[in-house]
N, C-alpha and C positions, 0 to 999 in steps of 0.2 A: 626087236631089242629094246626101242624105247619102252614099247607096253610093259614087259619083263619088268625094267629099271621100276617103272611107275609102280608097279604090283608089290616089289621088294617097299618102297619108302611107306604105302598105304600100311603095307603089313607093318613094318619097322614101328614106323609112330605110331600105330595103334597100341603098339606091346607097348613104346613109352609115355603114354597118356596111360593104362591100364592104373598103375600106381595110383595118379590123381583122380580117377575116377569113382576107385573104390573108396578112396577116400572119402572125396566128396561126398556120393554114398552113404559112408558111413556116420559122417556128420552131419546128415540131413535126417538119418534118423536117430542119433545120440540129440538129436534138438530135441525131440518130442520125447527122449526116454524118461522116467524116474528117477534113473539114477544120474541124469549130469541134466539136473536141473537152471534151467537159464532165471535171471533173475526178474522177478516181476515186476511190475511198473509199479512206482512207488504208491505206496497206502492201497493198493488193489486190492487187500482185504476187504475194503468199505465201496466196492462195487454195487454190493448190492441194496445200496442205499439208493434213494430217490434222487441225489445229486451227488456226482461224483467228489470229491473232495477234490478239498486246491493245495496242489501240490507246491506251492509257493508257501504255505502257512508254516511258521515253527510255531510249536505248542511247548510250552512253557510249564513245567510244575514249581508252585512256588515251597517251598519244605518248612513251613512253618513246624517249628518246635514241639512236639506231642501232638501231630494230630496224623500220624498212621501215615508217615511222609516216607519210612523205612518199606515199609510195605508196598506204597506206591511206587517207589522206583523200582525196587527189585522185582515186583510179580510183573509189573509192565516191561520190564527187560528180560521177562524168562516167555513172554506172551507173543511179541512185538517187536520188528525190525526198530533199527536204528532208534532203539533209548538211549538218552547219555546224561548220567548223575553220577553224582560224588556218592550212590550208595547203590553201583552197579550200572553195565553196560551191557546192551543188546548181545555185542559178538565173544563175551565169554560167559555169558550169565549162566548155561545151563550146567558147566563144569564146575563153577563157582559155588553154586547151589548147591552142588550133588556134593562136593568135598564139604561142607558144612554139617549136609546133612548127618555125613558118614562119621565128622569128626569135628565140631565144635571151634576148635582151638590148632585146627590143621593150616601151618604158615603154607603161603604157595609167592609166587615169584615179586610179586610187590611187597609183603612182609617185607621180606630180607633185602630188597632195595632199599625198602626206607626205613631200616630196623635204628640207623644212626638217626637220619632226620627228623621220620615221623614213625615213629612208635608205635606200634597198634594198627597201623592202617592196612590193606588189603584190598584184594579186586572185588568187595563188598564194602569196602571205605575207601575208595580210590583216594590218594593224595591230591591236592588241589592245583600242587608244579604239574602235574604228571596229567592231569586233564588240561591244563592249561597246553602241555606242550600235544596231546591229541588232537583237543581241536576241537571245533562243534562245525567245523563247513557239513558232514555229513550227516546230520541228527534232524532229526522231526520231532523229537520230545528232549526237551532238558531238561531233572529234573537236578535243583541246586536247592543251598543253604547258605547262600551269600545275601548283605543287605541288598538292599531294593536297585543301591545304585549297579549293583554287576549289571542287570538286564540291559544298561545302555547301549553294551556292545552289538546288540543288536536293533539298533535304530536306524540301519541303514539298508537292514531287511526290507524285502517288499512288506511281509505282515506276519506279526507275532500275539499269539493269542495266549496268553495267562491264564492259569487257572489256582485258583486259591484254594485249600481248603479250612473250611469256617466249623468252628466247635462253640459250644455255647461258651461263655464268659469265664463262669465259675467252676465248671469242671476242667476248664481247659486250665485256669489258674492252678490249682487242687494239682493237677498230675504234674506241672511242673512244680510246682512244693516238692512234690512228692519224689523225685526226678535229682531235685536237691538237700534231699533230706530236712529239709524244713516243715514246719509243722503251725499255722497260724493259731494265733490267740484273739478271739471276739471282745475282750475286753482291754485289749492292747491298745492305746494312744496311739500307738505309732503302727497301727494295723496297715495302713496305704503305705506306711513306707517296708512296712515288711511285705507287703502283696507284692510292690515293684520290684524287691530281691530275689522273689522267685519264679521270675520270667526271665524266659534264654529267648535271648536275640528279637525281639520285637519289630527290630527295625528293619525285618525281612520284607516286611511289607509299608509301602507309603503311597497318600492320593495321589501323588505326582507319576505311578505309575497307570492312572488311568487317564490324567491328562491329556487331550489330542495337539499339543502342542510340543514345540524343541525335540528334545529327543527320543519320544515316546507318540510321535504324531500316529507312529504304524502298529500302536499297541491299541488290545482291549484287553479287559481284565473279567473273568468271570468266575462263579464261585461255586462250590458243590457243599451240602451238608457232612460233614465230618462222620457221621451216620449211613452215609450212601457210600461211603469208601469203597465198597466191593463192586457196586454199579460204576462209581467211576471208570473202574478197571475193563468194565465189560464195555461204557462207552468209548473206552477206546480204541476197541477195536473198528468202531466206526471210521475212524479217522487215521488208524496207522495201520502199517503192513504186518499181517500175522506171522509169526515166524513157522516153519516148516516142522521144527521140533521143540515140544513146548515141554513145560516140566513145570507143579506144583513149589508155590513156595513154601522154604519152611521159614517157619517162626523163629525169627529170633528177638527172645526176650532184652527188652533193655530198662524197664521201669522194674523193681520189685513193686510187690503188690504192695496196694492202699491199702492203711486203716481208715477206713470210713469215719469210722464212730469215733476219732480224732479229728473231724475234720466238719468244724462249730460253721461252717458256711453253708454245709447245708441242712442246717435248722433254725438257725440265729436270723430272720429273715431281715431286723433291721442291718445288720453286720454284711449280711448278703447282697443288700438294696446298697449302701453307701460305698461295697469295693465294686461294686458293677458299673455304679454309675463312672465311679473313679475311672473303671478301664474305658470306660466307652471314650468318655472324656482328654482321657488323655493319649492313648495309642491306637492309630491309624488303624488296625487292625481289624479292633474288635468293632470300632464305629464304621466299617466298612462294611462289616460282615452281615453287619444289625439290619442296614439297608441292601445291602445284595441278596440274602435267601429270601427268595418269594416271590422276587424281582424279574423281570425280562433277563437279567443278567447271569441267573440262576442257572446252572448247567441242567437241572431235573425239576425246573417250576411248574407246577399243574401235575406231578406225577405223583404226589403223596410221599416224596419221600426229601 
């Protein structure tokens, strides 16, 4: 009789273990499937570098005014886990992009939130409340358009790595003319003071954030050629995680085209010489930049580009 009893409970819990088994089961092999993919160890795209990257670095774009800052955040968020800028984010980029594509001037769900507030803005001009209330605990790359001082928030990071992008002086000045409808004159007295009206935001960049002191102790700042834009993009796959599904960006125009041949800066060589010297002189920027390309500090120095 007991043997019976015993035979009955072996059987009994077998059938009700069966359940959890298959399960189990089956979760042991939806781990390795394609289609319910687990998430990878952060930046594990860049494995197959000679040293692993340090998963403690936030990588910083700084969005200087005209120099292809539109382009850098959005192809790195349609490329690359956890991007986060005011001109596109990793976890909706690829829908974002493809409604642009399809359709220009197609509002989608942040339009119409901020259609009172902020006018114009969308999940390609995120509002600056609405990243604020996102967040950056989860990003590896942030690319902003704020002065110099925003990056303090992050001074308590283990370590943030800045990257600039540097355009030469005069062209860089030239597209933001250009940017503002303005149009400089070489025999103009007041030529530096009209050069300085057609710079946006300058003050994106200052030495105090390369500093190893106060609040910037766990910062470096390095630079790429404004001309290697597209390699930026490839190095950083070095460094962050590739996304699973990636998508082409498309262009969107924000400059109408330059007339050249209006634009006496570049033939006028002493006019040339005395706003250059001007910019060097006076914004952080460009006398940053003069000394960064070419430099150890150089993101692509010794590469020819």
């Amino acid at each position: 009789m007991a043997d019976t009893v015993w035979n009955l409970l072996v059987i009994f819990s077998s059938v009700l273990s069966l359940p959890a088994l298959v399960l189990s089961l089956w979760s042991a092999a939806s781990y390795h499937s394609p289609f319910w993919e687990v998430r990878q160890p952060r930046r594990s795209a860049a494995s197959h570098e000679n040293s692993s990257p340090d998963p403690f670095v936030l990588y910083g774009h700084i969005h200087m005014a005209k120099t292809g800052g539109s382009y850098v955040n959005g192809a790195a968020a349609l490329k690359y886990e956890r991007v986060c800028g005011h001109k596109g984010y990793s976890y909706d980029a690829f829908q974002a992009n493809l409604r642009y594509a399809q359709n220009a001037n197609r509002a989608d769900s942040f339009s119409w939130v901020g259609s009172v507030n902020w006018p114009g803005y969308n999940r390609q001009k995120v509002p600056y409340p609405i990243m604020e209330e996102i967040g950056y605990e989860d990003c590896d790359l942030v690319s902003h358009e704020q002065p110099w001082t925003y990056w303090k928030r992050y001074s308590s990071w283990s370590k943030v790595e800045l990257h600039l992008p540097c355009r030469d002086p005069i062209e860089h000045l030239l597209s933001q003319c250009n940017h503002n409808l303005k149009t400089l004159d070489c025999s103009d007295e007041k030529l530096l003071l009209r050069s300085k009206q057609c710079l946006i935001f300058p003050e994106r960049f200052d030495y105090k954030l390369t500093q190893s002191e106060d609040e910037f102790r766990n910062f470096t700042v390095k630079c790429f050629n404004y001309s290697s834009t597209s390699k930026y993009i490839d190095y950083l796959g070095t460094k962050l995680q590739k996304k699973r599904v990636q998508a082409k960006y498309t262009y969107r125009p924000v400059n109408a085209k330059r007339n050249r041949s209006n634009e006496c800066l570049l033939w006028n060589a002493t006019a040339r010489h005395r706003v250059e010297e001007y910019l060097m002189r006076t914004f952080p920027y460009y006398s940053f930049c003069d000394k960064c390309l070419g430099s150890s500090q150089d993101l692509f120095a010794g590469t020819g580009q």
